[in-house]
C-alpha positions as CSV (number, residue, x, y, z in Angstrom):
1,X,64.7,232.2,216.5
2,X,61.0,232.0,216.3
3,X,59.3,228.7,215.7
4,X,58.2,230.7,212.0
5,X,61.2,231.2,211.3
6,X,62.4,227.2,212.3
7,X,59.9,226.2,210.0
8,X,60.6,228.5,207.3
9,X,64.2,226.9,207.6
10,X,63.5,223.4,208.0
11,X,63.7,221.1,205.1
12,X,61.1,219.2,203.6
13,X,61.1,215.4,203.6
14,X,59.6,212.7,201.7
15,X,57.5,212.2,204.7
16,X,56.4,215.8,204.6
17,X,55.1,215.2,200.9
18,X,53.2,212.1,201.6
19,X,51.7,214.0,204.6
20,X,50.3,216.6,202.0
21,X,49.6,214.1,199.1
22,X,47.9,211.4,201.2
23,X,50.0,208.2,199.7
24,X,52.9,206.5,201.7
25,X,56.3,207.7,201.8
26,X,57.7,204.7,199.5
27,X,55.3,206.2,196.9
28,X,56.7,209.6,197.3
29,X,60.2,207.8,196.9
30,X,59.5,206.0,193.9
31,X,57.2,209.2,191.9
32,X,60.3,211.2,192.4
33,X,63.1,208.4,191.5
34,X,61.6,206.2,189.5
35,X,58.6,208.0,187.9
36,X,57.4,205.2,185.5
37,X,56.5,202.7,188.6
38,X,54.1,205.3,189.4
39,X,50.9,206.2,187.7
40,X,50.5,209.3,186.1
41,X,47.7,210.9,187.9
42,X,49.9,210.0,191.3
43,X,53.2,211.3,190.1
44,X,52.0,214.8,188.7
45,X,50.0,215.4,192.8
46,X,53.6,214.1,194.2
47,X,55.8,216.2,192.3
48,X,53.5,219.2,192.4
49,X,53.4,218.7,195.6
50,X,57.1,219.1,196.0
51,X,57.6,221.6,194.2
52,X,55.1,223.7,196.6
53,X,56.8,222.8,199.5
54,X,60.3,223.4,197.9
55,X,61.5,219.9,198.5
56,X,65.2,219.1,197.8
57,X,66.1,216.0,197.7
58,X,68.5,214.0,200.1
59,X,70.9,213.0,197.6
60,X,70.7,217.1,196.4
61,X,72.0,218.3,199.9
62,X,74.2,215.9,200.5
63,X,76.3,216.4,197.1
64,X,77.0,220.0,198.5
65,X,79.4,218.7,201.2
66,X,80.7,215.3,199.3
67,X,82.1,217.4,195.9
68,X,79.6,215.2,194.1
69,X,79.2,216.1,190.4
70,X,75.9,214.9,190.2
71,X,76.7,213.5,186.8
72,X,76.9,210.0,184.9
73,X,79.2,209.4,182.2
74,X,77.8,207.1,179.5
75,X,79.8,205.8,177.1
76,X,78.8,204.7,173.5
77,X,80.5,202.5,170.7
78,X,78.9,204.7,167.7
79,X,76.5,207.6,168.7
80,X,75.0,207.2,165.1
81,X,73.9,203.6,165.7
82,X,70.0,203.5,166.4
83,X,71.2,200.7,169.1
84,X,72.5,203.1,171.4
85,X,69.3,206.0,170.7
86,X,66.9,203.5,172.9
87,X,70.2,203.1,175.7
88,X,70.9,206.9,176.0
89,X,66.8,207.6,176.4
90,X,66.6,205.1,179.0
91,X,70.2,206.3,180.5
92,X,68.8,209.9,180.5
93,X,65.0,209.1,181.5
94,X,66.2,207.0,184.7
95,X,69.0,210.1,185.1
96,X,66.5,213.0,184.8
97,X,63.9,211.7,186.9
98,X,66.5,211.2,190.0
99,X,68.1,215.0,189.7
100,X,71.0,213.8,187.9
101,X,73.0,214.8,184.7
102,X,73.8,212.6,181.8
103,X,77.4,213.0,179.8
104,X,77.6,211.6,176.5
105,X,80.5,210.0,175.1
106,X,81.3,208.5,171.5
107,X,84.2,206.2,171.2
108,X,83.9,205.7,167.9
109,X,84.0,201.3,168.3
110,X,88.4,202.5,169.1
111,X,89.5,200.9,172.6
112,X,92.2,203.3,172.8
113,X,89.5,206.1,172.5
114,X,87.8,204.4,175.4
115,X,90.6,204.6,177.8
116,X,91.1,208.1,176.6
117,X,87.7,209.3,177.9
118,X,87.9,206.9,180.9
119,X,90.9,209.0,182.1
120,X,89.4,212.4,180.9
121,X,86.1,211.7,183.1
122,X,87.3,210.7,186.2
123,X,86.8,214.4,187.8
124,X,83.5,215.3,185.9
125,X,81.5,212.2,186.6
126,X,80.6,210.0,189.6
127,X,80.3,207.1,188.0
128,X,79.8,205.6,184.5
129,X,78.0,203.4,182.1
130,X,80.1,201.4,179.8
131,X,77.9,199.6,176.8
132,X,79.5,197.2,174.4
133,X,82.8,198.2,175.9
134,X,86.0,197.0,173.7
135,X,87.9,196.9,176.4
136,X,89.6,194.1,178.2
137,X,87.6,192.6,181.2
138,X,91.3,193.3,183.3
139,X,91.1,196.6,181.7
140,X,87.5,197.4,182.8
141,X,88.1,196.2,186.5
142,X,90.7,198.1,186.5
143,X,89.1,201.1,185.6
144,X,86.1,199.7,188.0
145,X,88.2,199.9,190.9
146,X,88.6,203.4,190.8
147,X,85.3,204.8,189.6
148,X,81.9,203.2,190.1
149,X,81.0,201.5,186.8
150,X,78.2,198.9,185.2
151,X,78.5,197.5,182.0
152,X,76.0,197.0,179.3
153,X,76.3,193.7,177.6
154,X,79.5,192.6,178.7
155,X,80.3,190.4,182.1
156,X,83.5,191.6,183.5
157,X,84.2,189.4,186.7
158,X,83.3,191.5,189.6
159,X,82.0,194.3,187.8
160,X,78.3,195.1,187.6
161,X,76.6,194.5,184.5
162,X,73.2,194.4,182.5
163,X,73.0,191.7,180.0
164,X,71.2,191.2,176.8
165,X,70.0,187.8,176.3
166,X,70.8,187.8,172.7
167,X,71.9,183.8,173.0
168,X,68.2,183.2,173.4
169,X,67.2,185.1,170.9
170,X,69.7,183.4,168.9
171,X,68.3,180.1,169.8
172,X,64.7,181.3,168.6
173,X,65.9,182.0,165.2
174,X,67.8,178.7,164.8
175,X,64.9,177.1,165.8
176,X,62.3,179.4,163.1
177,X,64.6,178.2,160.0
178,X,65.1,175.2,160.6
179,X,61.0,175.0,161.1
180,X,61.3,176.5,157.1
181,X,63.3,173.7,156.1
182,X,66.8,175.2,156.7
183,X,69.6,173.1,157.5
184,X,72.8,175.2,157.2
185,X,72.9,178.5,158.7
186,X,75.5,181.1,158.0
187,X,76.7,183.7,160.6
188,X,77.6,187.0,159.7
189,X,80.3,188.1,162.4
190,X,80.7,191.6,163.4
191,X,83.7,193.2,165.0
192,X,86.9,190.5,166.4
193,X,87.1,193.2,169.7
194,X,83.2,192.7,170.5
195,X,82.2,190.4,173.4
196,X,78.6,190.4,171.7
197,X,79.9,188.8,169.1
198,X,81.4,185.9,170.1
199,X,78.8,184.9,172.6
200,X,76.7,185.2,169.5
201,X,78.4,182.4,168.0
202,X,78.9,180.3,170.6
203,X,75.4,180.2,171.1
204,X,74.6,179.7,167.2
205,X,77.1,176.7,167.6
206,X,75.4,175.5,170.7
207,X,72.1,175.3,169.5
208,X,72.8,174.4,165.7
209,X,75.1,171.0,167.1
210,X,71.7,170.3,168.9
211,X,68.8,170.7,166.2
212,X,71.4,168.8,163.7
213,X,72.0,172.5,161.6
214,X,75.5,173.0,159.6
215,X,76.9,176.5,161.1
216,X,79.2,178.7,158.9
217,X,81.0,181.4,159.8
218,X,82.1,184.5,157.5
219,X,83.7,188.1,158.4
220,X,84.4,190.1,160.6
221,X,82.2,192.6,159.7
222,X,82.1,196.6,160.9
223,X,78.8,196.7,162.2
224,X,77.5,199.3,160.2
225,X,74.8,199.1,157.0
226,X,77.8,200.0,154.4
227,X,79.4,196.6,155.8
228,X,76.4,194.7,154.5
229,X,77.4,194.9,150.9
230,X,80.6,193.2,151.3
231,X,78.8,190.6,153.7
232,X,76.3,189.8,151.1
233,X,78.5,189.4,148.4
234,X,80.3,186.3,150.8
235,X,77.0,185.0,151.6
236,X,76.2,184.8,147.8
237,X,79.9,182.8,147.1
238,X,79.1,180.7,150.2
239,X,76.2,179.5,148.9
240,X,74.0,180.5,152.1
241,X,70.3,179.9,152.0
242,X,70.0,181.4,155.6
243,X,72.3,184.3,157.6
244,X,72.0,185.6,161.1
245,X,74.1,188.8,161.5
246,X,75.8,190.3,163.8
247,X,73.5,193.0,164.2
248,X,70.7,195.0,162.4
249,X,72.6,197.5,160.5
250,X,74.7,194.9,158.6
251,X,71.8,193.1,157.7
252,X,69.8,196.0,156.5
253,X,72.6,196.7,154.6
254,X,72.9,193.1,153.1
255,X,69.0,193.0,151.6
256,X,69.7,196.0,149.9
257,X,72.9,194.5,148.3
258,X,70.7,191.1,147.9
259,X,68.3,193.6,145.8
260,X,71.1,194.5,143.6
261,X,72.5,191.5,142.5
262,X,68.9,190.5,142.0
263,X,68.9,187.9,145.3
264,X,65.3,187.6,146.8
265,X,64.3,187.5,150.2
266,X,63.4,185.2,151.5
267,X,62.8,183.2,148.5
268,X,66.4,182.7,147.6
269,X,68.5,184.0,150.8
270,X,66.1,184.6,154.4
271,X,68.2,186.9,156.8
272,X,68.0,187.7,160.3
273,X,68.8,190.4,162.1
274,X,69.8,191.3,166.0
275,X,68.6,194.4,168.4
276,X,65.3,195.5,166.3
277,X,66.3,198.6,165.8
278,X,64.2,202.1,164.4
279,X,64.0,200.8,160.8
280,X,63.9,197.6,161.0
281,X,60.5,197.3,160.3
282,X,60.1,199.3,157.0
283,X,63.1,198.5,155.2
284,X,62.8,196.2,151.9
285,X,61.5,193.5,153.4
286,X,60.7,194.2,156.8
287,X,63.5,192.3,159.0
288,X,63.2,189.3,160.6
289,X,65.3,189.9,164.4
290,X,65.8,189.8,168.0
291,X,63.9,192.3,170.2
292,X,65.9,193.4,173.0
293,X,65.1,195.8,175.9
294,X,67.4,197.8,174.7
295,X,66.3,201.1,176.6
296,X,64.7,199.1,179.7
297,X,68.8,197.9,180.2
298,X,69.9,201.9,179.9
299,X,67.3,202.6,182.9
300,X,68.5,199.5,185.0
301,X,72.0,199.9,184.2
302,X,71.7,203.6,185.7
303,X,69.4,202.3,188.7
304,X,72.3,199.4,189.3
305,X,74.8,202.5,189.4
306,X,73.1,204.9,191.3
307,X,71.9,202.5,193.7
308,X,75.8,201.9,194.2
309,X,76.3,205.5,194.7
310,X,74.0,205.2,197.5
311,X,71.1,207.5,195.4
312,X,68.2,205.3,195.2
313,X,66.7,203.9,198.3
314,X,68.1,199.8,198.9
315,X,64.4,198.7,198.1
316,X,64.5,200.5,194.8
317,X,67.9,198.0,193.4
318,X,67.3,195.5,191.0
319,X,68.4,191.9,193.2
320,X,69.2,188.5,193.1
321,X,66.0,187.4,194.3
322,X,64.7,187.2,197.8
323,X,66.9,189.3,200.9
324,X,68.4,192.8,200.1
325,X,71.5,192.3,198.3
326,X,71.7,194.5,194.8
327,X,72.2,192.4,191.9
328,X,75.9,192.1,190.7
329,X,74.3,191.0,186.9
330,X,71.0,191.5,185.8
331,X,70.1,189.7,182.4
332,X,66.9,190.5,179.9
333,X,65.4,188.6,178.1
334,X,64.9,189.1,174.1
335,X,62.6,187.5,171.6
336,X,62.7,186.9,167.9
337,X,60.4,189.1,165.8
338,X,59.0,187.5,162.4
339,X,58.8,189.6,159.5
340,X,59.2,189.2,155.7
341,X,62.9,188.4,155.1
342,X,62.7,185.1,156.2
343,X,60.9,181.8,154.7
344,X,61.1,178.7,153.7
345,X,64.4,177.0,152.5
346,X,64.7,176.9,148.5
347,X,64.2,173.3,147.4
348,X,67.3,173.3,145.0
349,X,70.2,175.7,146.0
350,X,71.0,179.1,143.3
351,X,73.8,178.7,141.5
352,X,76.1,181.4,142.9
């Protein structure tokens, strides 16, 4: 064989792009993994780059021999839910930029549906996403033991996870109404089989036993807008002057209830959402809630999992901190967003 034709053969590297481009092989790495810790002008010379020199990535010829699918299941409670949109772009972003395919399941918020798909997928995908499972944790490190899996806001023992931090963003809006005078504070619960939830509420309880705030509790609530009828009615016969709910939808779905029965907000009723979802800032009145990351946790929760797949390079894994061990749980932060559906306490309660 000639030495034209050995090179003709030969594969490209990383080390053969950086070469070409003039930038360090962990910059070639990252342009091609993770695209979006790499600027713009550098990723488009990188990935031209490869594409001129017909680079095919490690993980790409090794999938040939393993039977790897080159796919990632991610599952989803309720496809319509804005919630999830920001997950699945930040599932399919992180996916797409490392040569890998994104399936999309709905369960539909049904456990049994869950399992269903957990057992259906098991050929088709090499591992999966799980967010806001409604499964056990036994039943997800069950499942966990026999495919690689991370969960998105949930904390399974032993089972990698990305976490909200709604508890502090619950803590923020505790602490904003009782700065408006409010001293009882009403939750709106969403679904019993959601681990959200209750954390949710134990957080509320937390925080409200130490500012010296009366905590309420009313539901549970489908966490969906036509559930926020039902939940404004009972915040109406409670005699609330201030509601944190489960999550965006149901209080979207509340102020427009409110509007009917001729409730204002925030003059009568101030409610507060969770998640800061698409809409929440141009319905009637723009919601007061808790931003979360939601995408930025899709595109960890798929870095946590390919890194465990052994796709991403070691130095490319969320961690712990200092040394080289990937992070079993990751946790970001959230922060409450004022808008117009909350203010101060009314000075004599409506009669109801």
């Amino acid at each position: 064989m000639s030495s034209a034709d050995t090179d003709a053969t030969r594969r490209v590297t990383i080390r053969d792009i950086a070469d070409a481009t003039g930038v360090a092989p962990s910059t070639v790495s990252r342009a091609l993994s993770l695209p979006d810790r790499v600027n713009r002008a550098t990723q488009q010379r990188i990935q031209d780059a490869a594409r001129e020199l017909g680079y095919v990535p490690n993980q790409q010829a090794r999938a040939l021999t393993s039977g790897r699918t080159r796919a990632v299941a991610v599952l989803v409670s309720d496809i319509t839910n804005p919630f999830y949109f920001d997950v699945i772009r930040g599932t399919q972003h992180q996916l797409s930029a490392a040569g890998w395919t994104q399936l999309l399941v709905d369960t539909e918020e049904s456990a049994d549906a869950e399992t269903a798909a957990l057992g259906a997928i098991a050929t088709k995908a090499d591992g999966v996403v799980l967010t806001a499972s409604r499964l056990s944790d036994a039943q997800i490190a069950r499942f966990a033991e026999r495919t690689p899996l991370v969960v998105v806001n949930r904390r399974p023992p032993g089972v990698p996870s990305v976490l909200i931090d709604t508890p502090g963003g619950v803590e923020q809006a505790v602490q904003h109404l009782v700065s408006l005078g409010h001293r009882d504070v009403l939750y709106v619960a969403g679904p019993d089989s959601s681990w959200s939830n209750e954390r949710r509420w134990r957080a509320l309880v937390r925080v409200a036993k130490r500012l010296g705030v009366r905590v309420a509790r009313i539901g549970p609530h489908a966490p969906f807008v036509d559930s926020g009828a039902a939940a404004a009615d009972a915040a109406v016969h409670a005699g609330a002057t201030a509601c944190i709910a489960f999550n965006d939808l149901i209080a979207i779905g509340m102020l427009a209830r409110l509007r009917e029965r001729g409730v204002r907000v925030p003059e009568d009723m101030s409610v507060v959402g969770c998640d800061d979802i698409f809409g929440a800032d141009f319905c009637n009145p723009p919601l007061t809630t808790m931003t979360s990351p939601i995408e930025r946790a899709g595109r960890v929760a798929i870095r946590m999992l390919l890194g465990r797949l052994g796709a991403l390079p070691g130095d490319e894994l969320p961690t712990d901190g200092p040394g080289d061990h990937p992070a079993e749980a990751v946790a970001l932060p959230t922060h409450l967003t004022v808008r117009e559906s909350t203010g101060p306490a009314p000075t004599a309660r409506r009669p109801s």
